[in-house]
PAFIMAR-204350 format. One record per residue (C-alpha): x, y, z. Coordinates in steps of 0.02 Angstrom, whole numbers, padded with zeros to 5 digits, always signed. Layout:
<rs>
XYZ ...
</rs>
This chain:
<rs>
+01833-00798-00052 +01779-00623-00098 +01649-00602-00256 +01647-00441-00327 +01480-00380-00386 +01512-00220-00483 +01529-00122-00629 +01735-00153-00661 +01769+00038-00707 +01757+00065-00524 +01908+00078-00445 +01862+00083-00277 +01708-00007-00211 +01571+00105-00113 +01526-00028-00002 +01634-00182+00058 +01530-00333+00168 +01621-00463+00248 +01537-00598+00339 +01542-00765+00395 +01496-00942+00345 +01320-00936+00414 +01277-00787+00352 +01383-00753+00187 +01241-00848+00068 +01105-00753+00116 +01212-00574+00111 +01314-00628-00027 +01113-00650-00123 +01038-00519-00072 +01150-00362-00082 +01148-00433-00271 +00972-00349-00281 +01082-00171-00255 +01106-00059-00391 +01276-00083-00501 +01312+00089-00440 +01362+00037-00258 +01490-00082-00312 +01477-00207-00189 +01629-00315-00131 +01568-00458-00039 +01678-00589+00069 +01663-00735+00182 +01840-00718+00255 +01875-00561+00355 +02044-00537+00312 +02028-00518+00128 +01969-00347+00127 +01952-00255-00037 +01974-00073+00033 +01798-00021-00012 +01761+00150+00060 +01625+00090+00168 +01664-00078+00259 +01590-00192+00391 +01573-00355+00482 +01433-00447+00512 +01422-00575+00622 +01283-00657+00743 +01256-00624+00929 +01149-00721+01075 +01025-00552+01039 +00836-00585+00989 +00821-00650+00791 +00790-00460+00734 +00875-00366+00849 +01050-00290+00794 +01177-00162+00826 +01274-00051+00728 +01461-00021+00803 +01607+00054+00748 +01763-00054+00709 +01929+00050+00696 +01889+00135+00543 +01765-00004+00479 +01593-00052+00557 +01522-00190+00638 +01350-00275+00627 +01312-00378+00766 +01131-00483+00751 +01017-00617+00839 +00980-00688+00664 +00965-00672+00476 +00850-00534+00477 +00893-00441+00621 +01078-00431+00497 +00992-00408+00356 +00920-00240+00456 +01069-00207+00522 +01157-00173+00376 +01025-00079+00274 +01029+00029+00445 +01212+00047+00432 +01194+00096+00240 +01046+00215+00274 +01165+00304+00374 +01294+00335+00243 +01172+00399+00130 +01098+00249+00047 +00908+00263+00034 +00788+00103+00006 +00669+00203-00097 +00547+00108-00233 +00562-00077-00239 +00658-00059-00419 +00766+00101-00362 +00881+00149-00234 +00956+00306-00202 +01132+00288-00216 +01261+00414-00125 +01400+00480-00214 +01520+00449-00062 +01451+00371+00101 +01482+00479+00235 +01414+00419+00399 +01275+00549+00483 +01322+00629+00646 +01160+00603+00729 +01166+00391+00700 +01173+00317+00853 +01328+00193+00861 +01310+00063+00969 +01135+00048+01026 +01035-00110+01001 +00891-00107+00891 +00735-00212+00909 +00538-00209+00847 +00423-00144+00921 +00279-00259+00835 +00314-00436+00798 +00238-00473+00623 +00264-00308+00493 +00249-00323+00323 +00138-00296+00146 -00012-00367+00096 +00024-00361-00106 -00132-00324-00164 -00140-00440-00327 -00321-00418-00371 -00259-00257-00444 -00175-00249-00586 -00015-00178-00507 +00177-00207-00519 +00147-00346-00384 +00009-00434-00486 +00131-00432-00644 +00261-00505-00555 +00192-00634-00450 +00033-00698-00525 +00011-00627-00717 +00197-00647-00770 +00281-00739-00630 +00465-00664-00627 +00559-00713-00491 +00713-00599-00502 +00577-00444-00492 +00481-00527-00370 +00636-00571-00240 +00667-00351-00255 +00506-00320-00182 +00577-00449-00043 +00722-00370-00008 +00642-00200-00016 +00529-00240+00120 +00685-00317+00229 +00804-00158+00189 +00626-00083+00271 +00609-00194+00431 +00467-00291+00357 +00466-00474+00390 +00316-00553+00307 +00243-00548+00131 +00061-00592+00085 -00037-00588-00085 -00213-00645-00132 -00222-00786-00257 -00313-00763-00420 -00451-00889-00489 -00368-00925-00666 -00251-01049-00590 -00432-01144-00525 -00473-01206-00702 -00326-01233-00801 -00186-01350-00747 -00074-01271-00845 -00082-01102-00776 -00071-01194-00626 +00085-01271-00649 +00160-01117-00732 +00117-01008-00560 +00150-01136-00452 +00354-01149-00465 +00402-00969-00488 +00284-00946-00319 +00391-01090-00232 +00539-00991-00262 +00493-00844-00200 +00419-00901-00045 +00585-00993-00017 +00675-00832-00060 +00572-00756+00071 +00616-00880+00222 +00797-00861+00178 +00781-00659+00229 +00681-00723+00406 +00527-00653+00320 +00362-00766+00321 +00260-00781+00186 +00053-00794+00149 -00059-00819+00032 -00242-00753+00030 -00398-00833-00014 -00577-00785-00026 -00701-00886+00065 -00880-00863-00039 -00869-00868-00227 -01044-00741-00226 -00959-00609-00134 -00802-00628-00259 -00812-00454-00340 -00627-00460-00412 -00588-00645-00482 -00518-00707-00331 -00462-00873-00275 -00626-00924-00194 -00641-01084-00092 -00827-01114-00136 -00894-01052-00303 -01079-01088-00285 -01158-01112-00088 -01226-01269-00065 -01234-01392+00068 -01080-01431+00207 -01045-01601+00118 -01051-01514-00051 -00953-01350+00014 -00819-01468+00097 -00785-01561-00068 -00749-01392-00150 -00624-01357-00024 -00557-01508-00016 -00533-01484-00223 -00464-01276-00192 -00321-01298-00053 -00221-01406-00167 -00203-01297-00290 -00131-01171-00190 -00055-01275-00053 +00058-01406-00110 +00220-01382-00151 +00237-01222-00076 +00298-01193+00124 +00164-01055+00130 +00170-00987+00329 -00006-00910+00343 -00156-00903+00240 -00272-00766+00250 -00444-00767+00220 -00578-00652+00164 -00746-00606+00132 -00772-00508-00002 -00891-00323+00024 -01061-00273-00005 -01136-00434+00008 -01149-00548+00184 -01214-00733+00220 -01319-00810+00350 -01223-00799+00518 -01217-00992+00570 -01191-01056+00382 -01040-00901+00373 -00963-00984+00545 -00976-01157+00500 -00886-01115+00313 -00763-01039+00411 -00726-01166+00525 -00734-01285+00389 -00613-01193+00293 -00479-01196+00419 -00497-01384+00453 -00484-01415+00264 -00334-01329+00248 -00254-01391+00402 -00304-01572+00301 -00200-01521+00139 -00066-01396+00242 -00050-01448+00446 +00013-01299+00550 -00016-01156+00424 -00091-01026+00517 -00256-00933+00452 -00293-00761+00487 -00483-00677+00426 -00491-00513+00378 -00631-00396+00442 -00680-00264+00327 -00769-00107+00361 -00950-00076+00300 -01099+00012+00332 -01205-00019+00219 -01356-00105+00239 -01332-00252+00132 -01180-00319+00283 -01269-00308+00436 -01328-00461+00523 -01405-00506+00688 -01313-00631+00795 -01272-00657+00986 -01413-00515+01031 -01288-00399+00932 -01332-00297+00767 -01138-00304+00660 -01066-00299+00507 -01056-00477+00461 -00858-00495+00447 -00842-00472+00643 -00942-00647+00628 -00753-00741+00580 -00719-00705+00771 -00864-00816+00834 -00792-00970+00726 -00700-01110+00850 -00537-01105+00759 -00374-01036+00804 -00398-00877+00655 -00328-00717+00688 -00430-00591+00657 -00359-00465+00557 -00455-00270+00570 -00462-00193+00405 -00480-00014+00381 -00472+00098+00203 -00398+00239+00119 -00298+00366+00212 -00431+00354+00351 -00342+00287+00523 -00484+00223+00686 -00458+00365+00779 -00514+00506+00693 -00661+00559+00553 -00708+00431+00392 -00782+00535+00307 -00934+00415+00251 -00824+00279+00167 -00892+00137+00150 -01066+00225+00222 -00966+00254+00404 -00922+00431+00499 -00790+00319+00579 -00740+00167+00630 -00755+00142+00788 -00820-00040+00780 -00670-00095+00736 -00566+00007+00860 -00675-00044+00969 -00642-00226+00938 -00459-00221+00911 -00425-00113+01074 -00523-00265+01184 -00429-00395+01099 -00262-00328+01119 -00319-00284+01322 -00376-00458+01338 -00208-00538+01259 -00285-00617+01134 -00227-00604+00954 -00291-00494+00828 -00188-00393+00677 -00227-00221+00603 -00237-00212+00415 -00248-00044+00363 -00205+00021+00180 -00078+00136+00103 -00173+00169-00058 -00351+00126-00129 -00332+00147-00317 -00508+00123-00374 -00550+00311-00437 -00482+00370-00272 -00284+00416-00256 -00154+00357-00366 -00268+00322-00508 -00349+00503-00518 -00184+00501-00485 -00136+00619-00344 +00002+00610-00224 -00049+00568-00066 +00067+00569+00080 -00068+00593+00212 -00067+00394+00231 +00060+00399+00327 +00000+00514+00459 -00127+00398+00472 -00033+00247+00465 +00055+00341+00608 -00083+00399+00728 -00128+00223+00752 +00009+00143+00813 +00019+00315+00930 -00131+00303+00983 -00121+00112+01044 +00027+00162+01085 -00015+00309+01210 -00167+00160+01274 -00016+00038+01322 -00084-00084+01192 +00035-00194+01118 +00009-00237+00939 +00061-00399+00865 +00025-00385+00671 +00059-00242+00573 +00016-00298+00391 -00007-00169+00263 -00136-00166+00087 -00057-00075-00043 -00093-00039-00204 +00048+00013-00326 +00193+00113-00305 +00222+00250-00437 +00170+00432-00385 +00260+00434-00225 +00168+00299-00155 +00305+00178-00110 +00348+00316+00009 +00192+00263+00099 +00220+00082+00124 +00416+00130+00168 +00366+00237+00315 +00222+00111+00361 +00345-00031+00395 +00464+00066+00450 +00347+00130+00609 +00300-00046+00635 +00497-00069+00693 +00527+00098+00768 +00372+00229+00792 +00462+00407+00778 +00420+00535+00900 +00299+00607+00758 +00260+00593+00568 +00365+00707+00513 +00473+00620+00594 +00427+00472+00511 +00451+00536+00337 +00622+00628+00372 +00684+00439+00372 +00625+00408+00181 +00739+00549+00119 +00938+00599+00111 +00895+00781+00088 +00825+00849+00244 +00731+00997+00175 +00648+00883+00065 +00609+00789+00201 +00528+00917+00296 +00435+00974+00137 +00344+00822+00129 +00296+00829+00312 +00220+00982+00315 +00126+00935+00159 +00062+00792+00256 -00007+00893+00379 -00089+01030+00236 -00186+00849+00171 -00228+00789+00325 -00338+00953+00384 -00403+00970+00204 -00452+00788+00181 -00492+00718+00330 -00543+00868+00453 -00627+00946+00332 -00686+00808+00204 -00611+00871+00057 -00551+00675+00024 -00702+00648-00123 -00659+00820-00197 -00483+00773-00236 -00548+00579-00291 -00602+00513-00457 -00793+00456-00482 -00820+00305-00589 -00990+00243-00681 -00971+00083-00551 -00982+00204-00411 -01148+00292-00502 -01252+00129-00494 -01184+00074-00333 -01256+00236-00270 -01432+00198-00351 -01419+00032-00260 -01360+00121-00071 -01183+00019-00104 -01056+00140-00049 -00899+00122-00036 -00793+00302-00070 -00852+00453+00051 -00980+00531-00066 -00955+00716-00149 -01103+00842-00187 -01147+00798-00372 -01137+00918-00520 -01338+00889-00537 -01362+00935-00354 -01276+01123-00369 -01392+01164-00477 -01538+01104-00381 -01463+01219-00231 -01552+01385-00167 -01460+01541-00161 -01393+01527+00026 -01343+01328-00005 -01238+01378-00145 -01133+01528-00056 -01139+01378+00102 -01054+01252-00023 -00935+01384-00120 -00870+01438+00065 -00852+01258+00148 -00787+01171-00015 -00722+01263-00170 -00644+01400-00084 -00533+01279+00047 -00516+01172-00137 -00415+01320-00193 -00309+01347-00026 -00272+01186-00055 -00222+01207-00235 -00115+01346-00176 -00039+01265-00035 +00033+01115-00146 +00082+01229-00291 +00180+01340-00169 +00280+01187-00087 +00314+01121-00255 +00398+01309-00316 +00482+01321-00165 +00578+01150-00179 +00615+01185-00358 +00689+01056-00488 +00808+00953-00409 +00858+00742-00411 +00753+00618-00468 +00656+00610-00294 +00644+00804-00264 +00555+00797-00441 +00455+00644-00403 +00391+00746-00243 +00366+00915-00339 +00276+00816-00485 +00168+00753-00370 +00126+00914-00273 +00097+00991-00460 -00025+00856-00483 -00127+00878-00324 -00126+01054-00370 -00211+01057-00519 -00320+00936-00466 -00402+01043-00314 -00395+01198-00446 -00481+01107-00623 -00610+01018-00482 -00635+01193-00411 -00652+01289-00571 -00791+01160-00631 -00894+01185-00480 -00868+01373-00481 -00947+01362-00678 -01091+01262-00600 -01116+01394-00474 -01119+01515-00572 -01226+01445-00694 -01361+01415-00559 -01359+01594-00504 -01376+01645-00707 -01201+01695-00729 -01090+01655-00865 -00959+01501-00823 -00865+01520-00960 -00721+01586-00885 -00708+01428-00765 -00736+01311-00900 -00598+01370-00974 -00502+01398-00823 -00538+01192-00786 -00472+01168-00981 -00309+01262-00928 -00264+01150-00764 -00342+00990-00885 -00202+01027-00995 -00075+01072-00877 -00117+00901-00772 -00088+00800-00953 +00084+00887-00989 +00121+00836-00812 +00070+00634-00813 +00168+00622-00967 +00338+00706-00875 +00306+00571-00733 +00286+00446-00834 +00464+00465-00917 +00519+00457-00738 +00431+00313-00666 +00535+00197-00579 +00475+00048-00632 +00589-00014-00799 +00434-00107-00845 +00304+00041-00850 +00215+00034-01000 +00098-00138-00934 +00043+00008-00794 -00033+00117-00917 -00086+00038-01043 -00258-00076-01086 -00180-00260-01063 -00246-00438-01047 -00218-00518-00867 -00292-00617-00755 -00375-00487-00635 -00561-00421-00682 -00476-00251-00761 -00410-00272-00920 -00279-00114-00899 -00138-00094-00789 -00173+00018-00622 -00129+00195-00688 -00216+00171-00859 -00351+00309-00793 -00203+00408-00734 -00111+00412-00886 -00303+00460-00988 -00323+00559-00841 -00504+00478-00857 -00569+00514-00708 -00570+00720-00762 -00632+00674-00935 -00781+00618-00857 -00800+00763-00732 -00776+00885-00875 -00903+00802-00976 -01030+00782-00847 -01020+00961-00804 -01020+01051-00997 -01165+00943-01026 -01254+01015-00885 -01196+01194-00925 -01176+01194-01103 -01316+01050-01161 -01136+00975-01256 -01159+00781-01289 -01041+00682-01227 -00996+00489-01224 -00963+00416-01046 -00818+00355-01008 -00862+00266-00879 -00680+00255-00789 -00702+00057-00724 -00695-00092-00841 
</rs>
């Protein structure tokens, strides 16, 4: 039986997949996810080949579930796996190195003629280097994911993102549960089978699939699915559990569940431990077997310390003193990695706590995940928006650096946060490492791109952000500042590494300001220069050269207009005239606006307008993710802040949150 998949006007199929009994339903679904363009012929009987210009066999081997190896076959190929997935790889391997590229969940680079690369390695068996790799959807934001699993439950969109992360090496899927399907039966019902399918969608790939769950309703900053709305007593807190896991359990062959904590607020230690440990026997009541993992987020501040076993902590390292079997799951945030500077986020220089802790666990064997992100969103990266490929050398000095210790990681589950602006790019190369860790990051990104100088453009842009951001804590310069950020501040909440306020230049003395012009606006403008070159010398080009230049536009202007407003502030506190910076900053304002609007004609979701626009779902923000991008809020604010300070012009806050 051969299917053909394809527009019909193609005479010649790009890519022809023949495979056997076992494995045909599983291909034969999802190469359907492949763009009409690659005209896919796909066949359970060897023999009746179509004479597509790129053909293999795939068949299964005594090798470990996601191993596999890539051979040639006469003039054909051959896919040779331990399992579903490990074929699944195999082939997106084989197509990677004819030109194919798994770019965006909703768009894949398409060659015009596969042509296999001289460097691929024929014949040499593949296998992971970590066991569990995968996304952590982040559906308390309003982001593609949250449309399409929780808001407006789509399977067909849904089961892409699947087969993105497989054509990526990733084998697990997570997503936090939302707390309008606790109240309403209906809504319940109307998630509930659309979620089955998925999940089952998932186990047919070999992926696993979790969702997550927030343990304290008073710590529930962003409408989660909480397990206890109001603290009370263990009988009373048990009944509430016993009520919650239903809701998300039954019906659906969930694999983990993951469990938070919220930030910025903590709970007694023993009453924490005990809700723990009664949360994983409650669910193991409803759902016997699933495993739990708890999440430990950074923080600093004072409001999440607590004093237990003759140790001062933040209070999420507390989920590892619970009797259960949880994995504890080490959480870290923006593009900041363990091993180098954190610029104050979250009120920390770095976080070596949780190095610390996930370093002994993985010496001592026992189990423990790292959970670091690939965007943050909230006023800091792709909302502001600015293109941020500097995740990924962070993504990728971790797993060096344990690594180069001889520590063996186990879980590799990423937190992202949207895609558009380059940032699938991000979680591509993140679950890509978790397979195979290149030599180096450049390395790392070469992978994510057919063109090689393009490539290499984006690696040595990575590098640019990573000494301006990181080594030199440019990071809040280049963010956004909300109004939710403002009061958190009054309140020592902090969560984003903290800039010098507009007020606060021009409080400075004479020497502070030259101090601050030299360490901050001047390497702003290097920095403005350095992306604005890269993007002129790569030019206009395809759809993903002009995605990358777009994006190194953006960050451009963004270090320029944030440089020019501090330069008027400057020079207003010295009693100069700023008026040529505040209309320099109007200048890159306008230029950034003409430049969101070109990128959002080339978004690659089909479905874009929900991501800009004010709309009604079930997460506390009533606007998709890059609403502030598209308003370009975020400078709005800062140019308002700083020509009232200059200028005595009134202004209405925007506020930039809810």
């Amino acid at each position: 039986m051969i299917a053909l998949l394809a527009c019909s006007e193609v005479a010649r199929p790009l890519l022809g997949i023949y495979a056997g009994p076992e494995l045909f339903p599983v291909v034969n679904e999802h190469v359907q996810s492949l763009p009409h363009a690659t005209s896919v012929v796909v066949g359970s009987e060897i023999d009746g080949r179509a004479d597509a210009q790129l053909e293999t066999v795939i068949e299964l081997d005594d090798s470990c579930e996601e191993c596999f190896t890539v051979a040639a076959d006469g003039e054909s190929f051959r896919v040779s796996a331990g399992g579903t997935a490990g074929a699944l790889y195999g082939l997106a391997a084989l197509m990677e190195a004819h030109g194919w590229r798994f770019a965006h969940p909703f768009d894949t680079d398409v060659p015009e003629a596969p042509t296999l690369d001289a460097d691929f390695e024929l014949g040499a068996e593949q296998s992971p280097e970590i066991a569990r790799r995968g996304l952590h959807l982040h559906t308390l934001h309003p982001t593609e994911a949250m449309f399409d699993l929780w808001a407006e439950p789509d399977v067909g969109r849904s089961t892409l993102m699947l087969d993105w992360i497989v054509r990526n090496r990733g084998n697990h899927v997570q997503w936090p549960g939302l707390d309008d399907i606790a109240g309403n039966e209906q809504v319940a019902e109307n998630w509930r089978e659309p979620t089955r399918l998925v999940v089952d969608a998932a186990h047919r790939r070999g992926m696993t699939a979790g969702i997550g769950v927030q343990l304290f309703g008073m710590s529930n900053l962003q409408l989660a699915y909480d397990l206890v709305d109001d603290e009370g007593s263990e009988a009373d807190d048990q009944a509430a559990m016993e009520a919650r896991w239903p809701i998300v359990m039954e019906g659906i062959a969930w694999d983990t569940v993951s469990l938070s904590f919220g930030e910025f607020f903590a709970a007694d230690p023993e009453t924490f431990i005990s809700r723990v440990e009664l949360a994983y026997d409650t669910l193991q009541a409803v759902a016997p077997g699933v495993e739990m993992t708890g999440t430990i987020h950074v923080g600093g501040n004072e409001e999440v310390q607590v004093e237990y076993d003759g140790k001062e902590m933040s209070y999420y390292f507390l989920v590892d003193y619970a009797d259960r079997p949880i994995t504890p799951w080490v959480h870290s945030v923006m593009y900041y990695n363990l091993y180098e500077d954190a610029g104050g986020a979250y009120g920390l220089d770095e976080f070596s706590d949780h190095r610390e802790f996930l370093e002994t666990k993985l010496s001592q064997g026992e189990a423990v995940g790292y959970h670091p992100e690939t965007a943050y969103w909230v006023a800091f990266d792709n909302s502001v928006p600015t293109y941020m490929p500097v995740y990924i050398q962070s993504r990728w000095h971790d797993l060096d650096q344990l690594r180069q210790r001889g520590l063996a990681l186990q879980d590799h589950v990423i937190f992202e946060s949207g895609w558009e602006w380059g940032y699938w790019q991000n979680d591509a190369a993140a679950l890509r490492m978790s397979y195979t860790l290149q030599e180096s990051p450049d390395a790392q990104v070469a992978e994510l791109f057919a063109d090689d100088g393009l490539g290499a453009a984006v690696g040595e842009i990575m590098g640019t952000q990573h000494e301006a951001l990181i080594t030199n804590r440019l990071a809040p310069y280049m963010a956004g500042r909300d109004i939710a950020m403002d009061v958190g501040e009054s309140l020592e909440i902090v969560s984003q590494p903290r800039r010098v306020l507009f007020e606060e230049v021009l409080d400075m003395s004479a020497e502070e300001r030259d101090t601050f012009e030299g360490v901050v606006v001047k390497p702003l403008l290097a920095l403005s220069d350095a992306h604005l070159d890269a993007a002129l010398a790569l030019g206009d080009g395809d759809r993903w050269t002009d995605e990358v230049v777009d994006g190194l536009r953006m960050d451009g202007s963004r270090a320029a207009y944030v440089a020019a407003l501090y330069t008027a502030l400057l020079q207003h506190g010295r009693g100069e005239d700023p008026t040529l910076f505040l209309d320099a900053a109007d200048v890159f304002l306008e230029v950034a606006t003409d430049q969101v609007a070109d990128r959002y004609e080339s978004f690659h979701d089909p479905i874009s307008a929900r991501l800009v626009e004010r709309i009604e779902n079930p997460t506390i923000y009533d606007y998709g993710y890059l609403y502030n991008a598209q308003t370009l809020c975020f400078w709005q604010r800062e140019r308002g802040e700083a020509r009232e300070l200059i200028l005595g012009e009134p202004w209405t806050d925007p506020g930039c949150t809810l």
